[in-house]
C-alpha positions in Angstrom: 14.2 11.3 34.0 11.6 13.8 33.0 13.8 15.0 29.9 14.0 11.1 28.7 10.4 10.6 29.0 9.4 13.8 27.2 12.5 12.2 24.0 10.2 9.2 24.7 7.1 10.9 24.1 8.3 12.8 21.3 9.5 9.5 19.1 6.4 7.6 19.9 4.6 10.5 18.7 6.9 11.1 15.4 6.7 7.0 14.6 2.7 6.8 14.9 3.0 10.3 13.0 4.6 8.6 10.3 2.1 5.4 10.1 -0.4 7.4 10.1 1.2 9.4 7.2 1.7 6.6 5.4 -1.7 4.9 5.7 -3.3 8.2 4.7 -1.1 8.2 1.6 -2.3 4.9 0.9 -6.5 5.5 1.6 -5.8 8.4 -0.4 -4.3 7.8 -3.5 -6.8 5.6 -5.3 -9.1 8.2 -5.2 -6.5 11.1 -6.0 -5.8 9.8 -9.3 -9.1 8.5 -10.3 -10.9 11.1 -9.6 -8.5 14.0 -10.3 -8.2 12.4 -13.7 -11.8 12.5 -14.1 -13.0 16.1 -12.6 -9.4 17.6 -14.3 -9.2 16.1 -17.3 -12.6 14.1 -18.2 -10.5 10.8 -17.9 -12.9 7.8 -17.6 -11.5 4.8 -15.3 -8.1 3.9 -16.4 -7.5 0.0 -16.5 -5.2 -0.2 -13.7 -4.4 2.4 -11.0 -0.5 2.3 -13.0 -2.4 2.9 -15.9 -2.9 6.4 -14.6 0.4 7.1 -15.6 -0.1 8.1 -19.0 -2.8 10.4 -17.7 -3.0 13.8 -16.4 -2.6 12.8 -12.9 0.7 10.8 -13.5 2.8 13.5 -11.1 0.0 12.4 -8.0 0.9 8.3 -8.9 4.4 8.9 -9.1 5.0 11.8 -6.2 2.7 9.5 -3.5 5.1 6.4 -4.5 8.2 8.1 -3.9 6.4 9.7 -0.7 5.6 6.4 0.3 9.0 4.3 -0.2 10.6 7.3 2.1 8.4 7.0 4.6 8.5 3.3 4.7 12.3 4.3 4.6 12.2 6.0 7.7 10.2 3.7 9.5 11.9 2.0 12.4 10.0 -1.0 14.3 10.9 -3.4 17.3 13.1 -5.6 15.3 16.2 -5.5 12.8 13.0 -7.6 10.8 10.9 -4.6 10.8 13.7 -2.3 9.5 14.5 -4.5 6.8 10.8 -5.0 5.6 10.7 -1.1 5.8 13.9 -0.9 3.5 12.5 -3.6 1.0 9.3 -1.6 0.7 10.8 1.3 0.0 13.0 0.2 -3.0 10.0 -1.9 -4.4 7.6 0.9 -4.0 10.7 3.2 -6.3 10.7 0.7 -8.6 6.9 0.5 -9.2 7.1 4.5 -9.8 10.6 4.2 -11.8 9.6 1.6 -14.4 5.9 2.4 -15.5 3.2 -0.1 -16.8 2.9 -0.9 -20.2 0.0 1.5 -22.1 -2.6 -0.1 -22.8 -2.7 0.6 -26.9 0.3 -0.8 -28.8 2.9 -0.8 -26.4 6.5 -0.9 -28.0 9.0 -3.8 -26.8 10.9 -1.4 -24.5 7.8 -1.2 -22.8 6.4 -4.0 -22.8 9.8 -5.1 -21.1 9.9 -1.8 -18.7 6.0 -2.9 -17.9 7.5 -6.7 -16.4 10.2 -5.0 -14.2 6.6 -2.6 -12.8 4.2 -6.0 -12.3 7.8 -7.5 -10.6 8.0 -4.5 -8.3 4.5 -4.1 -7.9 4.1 -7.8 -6.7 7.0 -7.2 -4.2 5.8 -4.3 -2.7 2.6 -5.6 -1.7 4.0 -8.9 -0.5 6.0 -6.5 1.8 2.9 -4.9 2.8 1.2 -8.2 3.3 3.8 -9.1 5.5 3.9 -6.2 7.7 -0.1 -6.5 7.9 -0.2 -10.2 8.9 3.3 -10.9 11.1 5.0 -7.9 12.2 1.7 -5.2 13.1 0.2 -8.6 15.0 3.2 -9.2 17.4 3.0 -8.3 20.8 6.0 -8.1 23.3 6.6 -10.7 25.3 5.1 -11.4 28.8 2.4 -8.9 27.8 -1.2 -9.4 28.0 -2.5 -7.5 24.7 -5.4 -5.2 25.1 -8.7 -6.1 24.0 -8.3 -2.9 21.6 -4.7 -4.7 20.5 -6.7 -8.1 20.0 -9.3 -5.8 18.0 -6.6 -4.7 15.6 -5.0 -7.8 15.1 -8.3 -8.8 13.4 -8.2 -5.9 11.5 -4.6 -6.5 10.5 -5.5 -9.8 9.1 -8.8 -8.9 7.4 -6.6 -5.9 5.5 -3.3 -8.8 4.9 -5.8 -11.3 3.5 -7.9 -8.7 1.5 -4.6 -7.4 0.0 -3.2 -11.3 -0.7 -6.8 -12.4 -2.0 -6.6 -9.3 -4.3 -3.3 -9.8 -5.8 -3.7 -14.0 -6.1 -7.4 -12.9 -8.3 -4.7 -9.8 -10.3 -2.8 -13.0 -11.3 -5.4 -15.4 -12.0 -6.9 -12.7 -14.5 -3.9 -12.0 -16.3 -3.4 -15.9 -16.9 -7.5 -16.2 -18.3 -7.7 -17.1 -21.7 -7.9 -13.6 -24.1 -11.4 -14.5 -25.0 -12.4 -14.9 -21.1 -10.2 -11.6 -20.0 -12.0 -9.5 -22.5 -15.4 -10.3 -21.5 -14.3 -8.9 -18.5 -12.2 -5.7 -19.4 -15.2 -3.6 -19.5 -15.5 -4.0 -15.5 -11.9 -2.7 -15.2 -11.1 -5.7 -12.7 -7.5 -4.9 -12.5 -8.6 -1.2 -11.3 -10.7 -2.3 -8.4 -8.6 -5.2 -7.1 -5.9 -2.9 -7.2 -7.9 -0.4 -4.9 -8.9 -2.6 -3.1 -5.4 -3.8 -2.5 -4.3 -0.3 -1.7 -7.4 1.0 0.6 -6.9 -2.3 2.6 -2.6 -1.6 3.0 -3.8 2.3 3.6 -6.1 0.9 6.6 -3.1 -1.4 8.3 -0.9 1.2 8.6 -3.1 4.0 9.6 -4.5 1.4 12.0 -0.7 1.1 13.2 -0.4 4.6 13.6 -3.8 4.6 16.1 -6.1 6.4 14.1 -7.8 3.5 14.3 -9.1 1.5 17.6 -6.5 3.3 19.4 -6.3 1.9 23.0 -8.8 3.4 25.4 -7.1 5.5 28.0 -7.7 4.9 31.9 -9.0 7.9 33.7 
């Protein structure tokens, strides 16, 4: 009994371990590439966060994607639902690092084309991330009662799912505006802070998940 509840203890720990991993990937890597560009390499704000490829900090973009899509991988959940989720998530968040954005001056066919299959990968793997956010981190087992610190997360679950959804829904309604209209705006880099927004707020879910964050109080 005492050797199954120490393999108990050890999983528990490796699975919030690896939430937490990911979540601290995801808080993270906004400002890794934005700011290593700029301290390294006197990059001023990029247009996108994918932008950043085609700057000096294109090994931290692509190396924290394929960190992530293995660790979402790995990840194992209550249900076949979570696993699958976890699977999806990985091979979208691959595919965002395999097939780069477009650059932003005079972009060739090829990757113009390349930069659809990115924004189609990109859109997937934060649905996925929205999903897990707003239905699968907000289930509790049945028969029971959540804590109020489990009730306090769920909020925070939400808040981060609907941030994320609100942020790609305004992505798409930018990239729609009419040329005259998106370029007034350009100068803001709206697609950069949507996009970090988007990313701090799936960084925060997950390292929520892994208790980092309004982890339940224990009993003395």
């Amino acid at each position: 009994m005492k050797k199954e509840l120490e393999t108990y203890q050890s999983l528990v720990f490796s699975y919030l371990t690896l939430r937490k991993a990911i979540g601290f990937l995801g808080i993270a890597l906004p400002f890794a590439v934005s700011l290593g560009a700029l301290i390294l390499f006197r990059t001023r704000i990029q247009s996108s966060i994918s932008s950043y490829y085609y700057t000096g900090t294109r090994d931290v973009l692509v190396g924290a994607l394929w960190a992530i899509g293995f660790f979402l991988l790995s990840y194992r959940g209550y249900e076949p639902v979570d696993n699958i989720t976890g699977n999806l998530g990985c091979v979208f968040a691959l595919g965002v690092a395999l097939f780069p954005t477009a650059p932003d001056l005079n972009p060739s066919t090829t990757a113009r084309l390349i930069g659809y299959f990115h924004m189609a990968f990109a859109g997937l793997f934060f649905l996925t991330l929205i999903f897990f956010s707003l239905f699968l981190f907000t289930k509790t087992k049945p028969h029971v009662q959540p804590t109020r610190r489990k009730l306090q997360r769920n909020i925070l679950y939400r808040v981060c799912g609907v941030a994320m959804a609100t942020c790609i829904l305004l992505m798409t309604i930018y990239t729609f505006l009419p040329d005259a209209a998106a370029a007034s705006l350009e100068c803001y880099h709206p697609i950069f802070w949507l996009e970090t927004i988007a990313i701090l707020s799936f960084g925060i879910s997950w390292l929520t998940k892994g208790e980092g964050i309004l982890k339940d109080e224990v009993k003395e």
